[in-house]
Each structure stands twice: as structure tokens, then as C-alpha cells.
C-alpha positions as CSV (number, residue, x, y, z in Angstrom):
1,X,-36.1,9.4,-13.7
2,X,-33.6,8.7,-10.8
3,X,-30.4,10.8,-10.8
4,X,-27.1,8.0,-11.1
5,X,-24.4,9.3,-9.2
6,X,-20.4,8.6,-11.1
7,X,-18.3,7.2,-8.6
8,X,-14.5,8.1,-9.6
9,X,-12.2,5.4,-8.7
10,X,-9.3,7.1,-6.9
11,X,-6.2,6.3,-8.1
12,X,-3.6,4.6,-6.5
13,X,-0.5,5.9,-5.3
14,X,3.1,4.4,-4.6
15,X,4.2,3.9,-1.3
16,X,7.4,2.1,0.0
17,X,6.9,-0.8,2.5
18,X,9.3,0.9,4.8
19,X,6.7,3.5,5.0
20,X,3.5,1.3,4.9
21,X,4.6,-0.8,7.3
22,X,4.5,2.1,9.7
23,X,1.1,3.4,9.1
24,X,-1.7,3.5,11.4
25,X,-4.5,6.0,10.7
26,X,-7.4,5.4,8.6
27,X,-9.8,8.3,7.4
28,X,-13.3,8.1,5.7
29,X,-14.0,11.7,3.9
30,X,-17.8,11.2,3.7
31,X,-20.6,9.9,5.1
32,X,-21.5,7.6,2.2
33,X,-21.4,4.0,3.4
34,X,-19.6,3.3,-0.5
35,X,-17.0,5.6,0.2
36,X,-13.3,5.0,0.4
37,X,-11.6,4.5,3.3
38,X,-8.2,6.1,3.1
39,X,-5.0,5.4,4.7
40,X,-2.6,8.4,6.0
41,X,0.6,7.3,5.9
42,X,3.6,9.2,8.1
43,X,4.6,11.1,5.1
44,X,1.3,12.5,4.3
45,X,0.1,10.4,1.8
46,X,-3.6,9.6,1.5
47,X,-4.7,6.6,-0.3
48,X,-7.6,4.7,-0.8
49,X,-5.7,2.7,-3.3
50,X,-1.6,1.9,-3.7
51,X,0.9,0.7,-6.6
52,X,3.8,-1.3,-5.4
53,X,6.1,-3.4,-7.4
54,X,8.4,-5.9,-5.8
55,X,9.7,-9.5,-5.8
56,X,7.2,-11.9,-4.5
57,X,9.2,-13.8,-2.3
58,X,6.3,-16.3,-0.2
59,X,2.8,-17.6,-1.7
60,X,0.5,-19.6,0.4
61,X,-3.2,-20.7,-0.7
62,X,-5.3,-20.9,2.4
63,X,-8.9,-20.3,3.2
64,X,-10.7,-16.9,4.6
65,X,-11.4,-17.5,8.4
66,X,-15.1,-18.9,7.9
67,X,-13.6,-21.4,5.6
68,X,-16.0,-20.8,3.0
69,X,-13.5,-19.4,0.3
70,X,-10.1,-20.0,-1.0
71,X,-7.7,-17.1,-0.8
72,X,-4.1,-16.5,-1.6
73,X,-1.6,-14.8,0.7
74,X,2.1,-13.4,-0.6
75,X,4.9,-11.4,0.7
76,X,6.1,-8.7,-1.6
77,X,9.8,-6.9,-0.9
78,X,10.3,-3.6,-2.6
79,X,14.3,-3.2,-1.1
80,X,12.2,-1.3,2.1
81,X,10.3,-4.0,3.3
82,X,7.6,-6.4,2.8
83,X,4.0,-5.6,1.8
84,X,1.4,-8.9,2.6
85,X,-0.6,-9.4,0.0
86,X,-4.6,-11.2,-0.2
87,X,-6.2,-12.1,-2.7
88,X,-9.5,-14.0,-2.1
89,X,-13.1,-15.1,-4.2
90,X,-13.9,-11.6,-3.8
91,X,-11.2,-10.6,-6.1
92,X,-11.3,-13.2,-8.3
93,X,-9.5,-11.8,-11.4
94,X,-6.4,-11.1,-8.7
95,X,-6.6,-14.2,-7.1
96,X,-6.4,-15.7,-10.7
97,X,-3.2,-13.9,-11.0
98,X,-1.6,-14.5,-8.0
99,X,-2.3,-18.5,-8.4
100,X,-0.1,-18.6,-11.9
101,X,2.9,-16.6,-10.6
102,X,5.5,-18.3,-9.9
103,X,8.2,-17.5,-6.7
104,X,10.2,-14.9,-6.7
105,X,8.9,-12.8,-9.6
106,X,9.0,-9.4,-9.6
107,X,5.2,-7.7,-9.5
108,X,3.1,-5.0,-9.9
109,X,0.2,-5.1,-7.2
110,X,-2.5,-2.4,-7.4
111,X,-5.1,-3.1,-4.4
112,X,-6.5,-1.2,-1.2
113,X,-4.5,-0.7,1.9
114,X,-6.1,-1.7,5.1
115,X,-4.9,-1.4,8.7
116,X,-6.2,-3.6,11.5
117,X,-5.8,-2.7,15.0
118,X,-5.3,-5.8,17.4
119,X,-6.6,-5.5,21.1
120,X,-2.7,-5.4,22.3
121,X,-2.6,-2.2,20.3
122,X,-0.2,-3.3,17.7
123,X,-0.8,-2.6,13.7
124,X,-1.0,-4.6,11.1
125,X,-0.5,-3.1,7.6
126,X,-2.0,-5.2,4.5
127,X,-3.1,-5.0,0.7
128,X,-6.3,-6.5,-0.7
129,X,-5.0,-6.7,-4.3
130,X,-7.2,-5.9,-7.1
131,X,-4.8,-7.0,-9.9
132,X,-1.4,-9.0,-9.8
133,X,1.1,-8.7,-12.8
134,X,4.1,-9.8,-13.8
135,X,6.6,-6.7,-14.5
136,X,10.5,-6.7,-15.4
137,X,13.6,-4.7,-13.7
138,X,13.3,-1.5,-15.9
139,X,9.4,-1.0,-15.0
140,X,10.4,-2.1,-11.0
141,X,13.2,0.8,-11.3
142,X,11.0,3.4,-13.0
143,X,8.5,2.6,-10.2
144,X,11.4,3.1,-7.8
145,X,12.1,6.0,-8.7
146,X,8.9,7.6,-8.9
147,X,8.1,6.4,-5.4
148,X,10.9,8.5,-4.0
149,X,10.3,11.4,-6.1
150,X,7.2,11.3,-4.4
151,X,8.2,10.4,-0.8
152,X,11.0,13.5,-1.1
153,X,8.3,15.9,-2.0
154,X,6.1,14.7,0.9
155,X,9.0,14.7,3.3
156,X,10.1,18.5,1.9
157,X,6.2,19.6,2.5
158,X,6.5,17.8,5.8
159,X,9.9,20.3,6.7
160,X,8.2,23.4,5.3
161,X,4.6,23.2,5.3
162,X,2.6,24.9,8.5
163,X,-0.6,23.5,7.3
164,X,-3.8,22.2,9.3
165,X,-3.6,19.1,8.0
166,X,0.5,19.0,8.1
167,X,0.5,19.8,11.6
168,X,-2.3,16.6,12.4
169,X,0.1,14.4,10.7
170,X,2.9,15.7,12.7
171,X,0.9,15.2,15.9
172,X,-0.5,11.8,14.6
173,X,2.7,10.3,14.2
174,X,5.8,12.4,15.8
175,X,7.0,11.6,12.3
176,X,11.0,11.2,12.3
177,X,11.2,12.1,9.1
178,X,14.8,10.9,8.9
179,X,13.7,7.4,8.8
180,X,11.9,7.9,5.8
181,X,14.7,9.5,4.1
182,X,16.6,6.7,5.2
183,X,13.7,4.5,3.6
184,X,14.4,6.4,0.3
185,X,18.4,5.8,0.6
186,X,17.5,2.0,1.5
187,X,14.8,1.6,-1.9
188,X,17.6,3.5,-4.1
189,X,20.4,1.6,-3.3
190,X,19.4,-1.9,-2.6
191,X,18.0,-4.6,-5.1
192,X,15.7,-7.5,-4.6
């Protein structure tokens, strides 16, 4: 008999564009080529998986470089920014979504985060969506809200904390963390 290890799925966690957009470290926390790869945001947030919720405001349906596979492409603006957004053959129940929504809609997008590094050095922030859905303006608001509850609390360890991995973050980024309190003003009081 063979021992079956459980893989947990890690659950996602919100993030504001103004935020995502500015991430650029990537950390794997095992050895095990099936394990997550997990972004590390400026605020301290680690994620192998993210919620956002926003108005789709562009849709294009294109190919995947090889040409081999049709894939969808979408901006998403959550008041902070705008998240891009794939969905391809290899998500086919997202890209399924993502094909029936019409422009602008507001939408929940649960998917990985991935950062690619060109050669100039600059970094590009996307999310492979594993699930596209419709959502209305009380759900968006609630998300919102929750999003900057969080993003507060991460800024407030960032002020206090003296930790190991605080102080890697710190030296990571040279995190202002005004900006991101100014990204939580911006989400709060502006509506797409």
C-alpha cells in the first residue's frame, strides 16, 4: 500500500491592484516540484492564490504564444488599478466564464498570481484565473472592505513588527508604506 499525500489548496487572499501591481518577489516554501509558488507582496502578504473583484473593463480572445490554444485576456479595475487577467484551455471552466461575460461587469476572479521578470528588469504582475463570476455592488463593497481591513493590519504589522521576515520585506522593497495607505484611501473612496 502506497501512502497518498492530501494536498491542501491554499486559500486565496484579497489584494488591491494598487498593491499587486507593485509586487515583485516570488517564493517557493518547499522542495516539492507540486508546490505553490507564492507571491510576497510590499505589505507582506503571501499568496499562492488571490480574490479580486472589479469591473472588467477590456476582453480580448487571442491564442497562447505557440498558437496551439485559444485563451482569453481581460483587464479588471478594482478603484486601485488594473489586474490582467488569462484564462486559457488549461483552465477551461474559467475560460468558459470569461467568454459569456459581457463588458464592463463587475467580477469576482479567484486565480494564481504570477510575476514575470523581463530582461530590461521591469515587472509584470498577472492572474491565471481559475474561476470568473459575475458579482453585484454590495458583494464588490464587502470585498472592499475586507481588502483594506486586511491591507491596514498588514501595514500596522509592517510599522510595529521587528520580525525576521518583517525586516526581509522591508529590505525587499524599501516599502513606502504611505503609498499603500494611500491605495486604501483611493479603493475606499473611488467607484468603478
Amino acid at each position: 500500500m502506497t501512502d497518498q499525500q492530501t494536498f491542501k489548496r491554499e486559500s486565496a487572499k484579497n489584494i488591491f491592484a494598487g498593491e499587486f501591481r507593485g509586487t515583485k518577489f516570488t517564493e517557493k516554501f518547499s522542495t516539492d516540484e507540486k508546490a505553490p509558488t507564492f507571491i510576497i507582496t510590499p505589505t507582506g502578504e503571501i499568496a499562492a492564490r488571490v480574490m479580486i473583484i472589479g469591473v472588467i473593463t477590456d476582453k480580448e480572445r487571442t491564442t497562447t504564444k505557440d498558437k496551439t490554444n485559444t485563451m482569453y485576456r481581460a483587464r479588471v479595475n478594482d478603484g486601485t488599478g488594473d489586474f490582467f487577467v488569462s484564462a486559457s484551455s488549461f483552465q477551461p471552466e474559467a475560460m468558459m466564464q470569461l467568454a459569456k461575460i459581457d463588458v464592463p461587469a463587475i467580477v469576482c476572479v479567484i486565480g494564481k498570481p504570477k510575476v514575470f521578470t523581463k530582461e530590461d528588469g521591469a515587472v509584470f504582475t498577472s492572474v491565471n484565473a481559475e474561476s470568473v463570476t459575475v458579482v453585484d455592488k454590495d458583494t464588490r463593497d464587502m470585498w472592499k472592505l475586507l481588502t483594506a481591513s486586511a491591507t491596514l493590519s498588514r501595514i500596522e504589522a509592517m510599522e510595529v513588527g521587528d520580525s525576521q521576515a518583517i525586516k526581509n520585506i522591508k529590505e525587499k522593497y524599501n516599502t513606502n508604506l504611505e503609498t499603500y495607505k494611500s491605495v486604501v484611501n483611493k479603493a475606499l473612496t473611488r467607484s468603478v
